[in-house]
N, C-alpha and C positions, 0 to 999 in steps of 0.2 A: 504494500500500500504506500504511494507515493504522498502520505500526509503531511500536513503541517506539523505534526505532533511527533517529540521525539518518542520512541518506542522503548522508554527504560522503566525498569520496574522498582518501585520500592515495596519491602516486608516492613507491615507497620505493625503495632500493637500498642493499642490504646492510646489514640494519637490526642494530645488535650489542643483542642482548637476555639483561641478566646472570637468573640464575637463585635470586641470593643472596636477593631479597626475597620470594622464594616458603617459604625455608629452615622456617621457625616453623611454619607454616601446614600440616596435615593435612586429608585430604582428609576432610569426613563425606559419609557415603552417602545419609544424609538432605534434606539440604543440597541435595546435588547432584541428587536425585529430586525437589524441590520446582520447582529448578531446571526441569528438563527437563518437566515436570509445566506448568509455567508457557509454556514455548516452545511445545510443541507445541498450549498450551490456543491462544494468540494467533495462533500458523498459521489453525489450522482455522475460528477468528471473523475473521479477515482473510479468508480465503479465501468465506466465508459471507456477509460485509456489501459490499451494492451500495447501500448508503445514499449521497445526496449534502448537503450542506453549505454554506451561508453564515455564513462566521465573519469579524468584525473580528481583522487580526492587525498589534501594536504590534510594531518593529521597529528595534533600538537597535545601531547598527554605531558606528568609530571615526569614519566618514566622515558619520555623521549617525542623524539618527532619523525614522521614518517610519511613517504609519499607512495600514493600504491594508484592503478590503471584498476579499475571495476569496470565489469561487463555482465549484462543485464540478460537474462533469458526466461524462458516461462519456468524452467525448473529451480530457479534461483541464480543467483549473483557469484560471480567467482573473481576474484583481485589477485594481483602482483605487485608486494611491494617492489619499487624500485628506487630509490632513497630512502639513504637514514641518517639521521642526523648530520643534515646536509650534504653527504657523501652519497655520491651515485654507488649501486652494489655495484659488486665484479662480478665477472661470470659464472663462478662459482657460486656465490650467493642469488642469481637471478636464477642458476640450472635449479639451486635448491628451492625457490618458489616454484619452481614450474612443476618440481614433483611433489609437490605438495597440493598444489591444483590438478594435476594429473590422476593422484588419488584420491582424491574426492569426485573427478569426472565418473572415473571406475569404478566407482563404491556405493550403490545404491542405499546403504542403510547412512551413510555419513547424508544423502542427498536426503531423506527422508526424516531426517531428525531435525535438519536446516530447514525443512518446508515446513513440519511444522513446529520449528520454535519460531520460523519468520510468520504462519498462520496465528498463533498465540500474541505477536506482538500487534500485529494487524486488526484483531478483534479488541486488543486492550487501549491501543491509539482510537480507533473508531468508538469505543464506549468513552473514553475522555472526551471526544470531538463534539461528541451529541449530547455530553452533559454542561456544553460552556455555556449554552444562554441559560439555561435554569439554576446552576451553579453560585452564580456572581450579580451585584447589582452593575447594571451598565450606565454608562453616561457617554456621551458626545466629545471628544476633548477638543478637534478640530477638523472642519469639511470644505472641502477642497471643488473642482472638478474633477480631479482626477482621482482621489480618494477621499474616504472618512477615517479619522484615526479615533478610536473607542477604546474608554479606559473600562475595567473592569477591578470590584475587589469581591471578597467574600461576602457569598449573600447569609447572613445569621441563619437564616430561618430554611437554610436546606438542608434536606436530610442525606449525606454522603450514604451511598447503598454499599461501600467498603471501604475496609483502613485502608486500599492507596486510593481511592475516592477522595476520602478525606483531606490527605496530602495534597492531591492536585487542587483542592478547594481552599487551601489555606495560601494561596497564591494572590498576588495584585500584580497589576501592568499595566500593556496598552495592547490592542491588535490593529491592524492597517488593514481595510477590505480597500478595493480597486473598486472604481466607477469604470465603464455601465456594468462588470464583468461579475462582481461581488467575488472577488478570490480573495485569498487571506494573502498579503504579503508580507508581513511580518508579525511575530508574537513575542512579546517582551515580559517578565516578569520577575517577579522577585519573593521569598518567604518573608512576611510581615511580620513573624512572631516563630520565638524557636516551636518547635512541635515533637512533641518529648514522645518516646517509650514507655510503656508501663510508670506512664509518672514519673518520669526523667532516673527511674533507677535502671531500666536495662539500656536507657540511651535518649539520644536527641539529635534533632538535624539544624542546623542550627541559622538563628534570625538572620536575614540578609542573602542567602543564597542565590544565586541568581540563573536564569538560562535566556536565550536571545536568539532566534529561529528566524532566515531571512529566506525567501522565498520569490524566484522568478519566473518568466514565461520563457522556456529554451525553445518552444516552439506552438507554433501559432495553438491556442486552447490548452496547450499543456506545462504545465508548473512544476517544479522540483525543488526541492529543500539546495539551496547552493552557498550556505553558512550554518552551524549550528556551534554554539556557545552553552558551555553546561559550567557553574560552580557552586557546587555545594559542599558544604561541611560538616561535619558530625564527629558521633562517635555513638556504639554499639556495645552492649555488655559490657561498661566502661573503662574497656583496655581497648577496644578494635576503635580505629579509624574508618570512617566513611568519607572517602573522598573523590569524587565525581569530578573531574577537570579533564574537559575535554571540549580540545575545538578543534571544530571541522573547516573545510574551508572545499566544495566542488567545483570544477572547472571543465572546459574544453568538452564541452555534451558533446555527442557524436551518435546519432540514431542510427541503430544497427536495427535487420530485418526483425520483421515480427516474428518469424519461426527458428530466427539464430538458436541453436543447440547448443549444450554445454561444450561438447565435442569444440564445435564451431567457435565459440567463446575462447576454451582455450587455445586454442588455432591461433586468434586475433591477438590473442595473451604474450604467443612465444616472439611475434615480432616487435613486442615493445621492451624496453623503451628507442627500438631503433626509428621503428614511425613516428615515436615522441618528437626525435629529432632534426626528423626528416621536416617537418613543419615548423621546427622552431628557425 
């Protein structure tokens, strides 16, 4: 699912979510119709696009940084890093991505595990998507021609249907919908208030966390996530660290056939990065 929503999980337990930073904030009907107006627009073109995809994606963690070629097929998605920490691989480390894409071309049960843990993320981003207009109160921040930008925070009076419900409700921002088209182009937010475990004794994720999800048109009706910014901090049974730091950065789309094969994927896979720089 090519959503606006990143597809990460948290395991909550007894998440304590105050209600006071909601207090200012009324609800416009406008707002919130824009809202829903936007959801439903991104269901129905998720639901409609079997487009597939070759994009470079830059990848900046505490543990390093990495640059890898992803290729998009109906059976799932297969990458090659080819940078690391600034340094192009050698051949020896590119042969060793390849046989590691190689076995997972060949290995049905590694292919069927990846469909559905990526089906599991897909149901759980789309159950987030369809709970943002009843979730949050909305308001208008600023309207444009070309877009509306809508802030949202926690609506007190909603009832989360799960602890990671809950979490994603204890969220404030802003979202950008696009005129005439209603697509989301960016989602901004931030944790207003830490959101503890068991009552802050098996842990907490702590106030101020942030994430920031940029989204364009790589082709005429069709949208892609081509930024994603995650940081959050915590701590878990009060020795583990939780910590979420991760930016993305997508580039260089490149619409591969609609029936491309994993086969065919890694095909495209073994010429890079030589095509990388055949175009630079």
């Amino acid at each position: 699912m090519r959503s606006l929503l990143l597809a990460c999980t948290v395991v909550v337990l007894l998440p304590i979510i105050s209600p006071e930073a909601s207090a200012q904030q009324k609800q416009d009907p406008k707002a919130q119709a824009i809202a829903r107006n936007a959801v439903e627009t991104e269901l129905a073109a998720d639901k409609a696009d079997h487009t597939r995809w070759r994009y470079r994606s830059d990848v900046r963690k505490p543990e390093g940084h990495a640059i890898y070629i992803e290729i998009e097929t109906a059976n799932g998605s297969v990458k090659k890093k080819i940078e690391e920490d600034g340094k192009r691989l050698d051949a020896a480390a590119l042969n060793s991505e390849m046989q590691r894409v190689d076995s997972f071309v060949r290995d049905p049960s590694q292919q069927a595990k990846k469909r559905k843990d990526s089906e599991a993320d897909d149901k759980r981003a789309e159950t987030m998507l369809r709970m943002l207009p009843a979730a949050f109160l909305w308001t208008i921040k600023s309207d444009t021609p070309q877009a509306t930008t809508l802030s949202f925070t926690p609506d007190p009076n909603f009832s989360a249907p799960s602890m990671e419900a809950r979490v994603f409700a204890a969220m404030a921002g802003d979202i950008v919908v696009t005129k005439p088209a209603h697509r989301m182009q960016s989602l901004k937010g931030h944790l207003l208030y830490d959101v503890k475990f068991g009552f802050g004794i098996l842990g907490k994720m702590e106030q101020g966390g942030t994430f920031n999800v940029e989204r364009r048109e790589i082709s005429p009706g069709i949208w892609a996530i081509t930024e994603s910014h995650v940081h959050i901090n915590g701590h878990v049974l009060l020795f583990h660290a939780i910590s979420e730091q991760e930016d993305e950065v997508k580039t260089e789309f490149r619409q591969m056939p609609a029936g491309i094969t994993l086969e065919q994927a890694a095909n495209q896979l073994r010429q890079e990065p030589t095509a990388l720089n055949a175009q630079r």
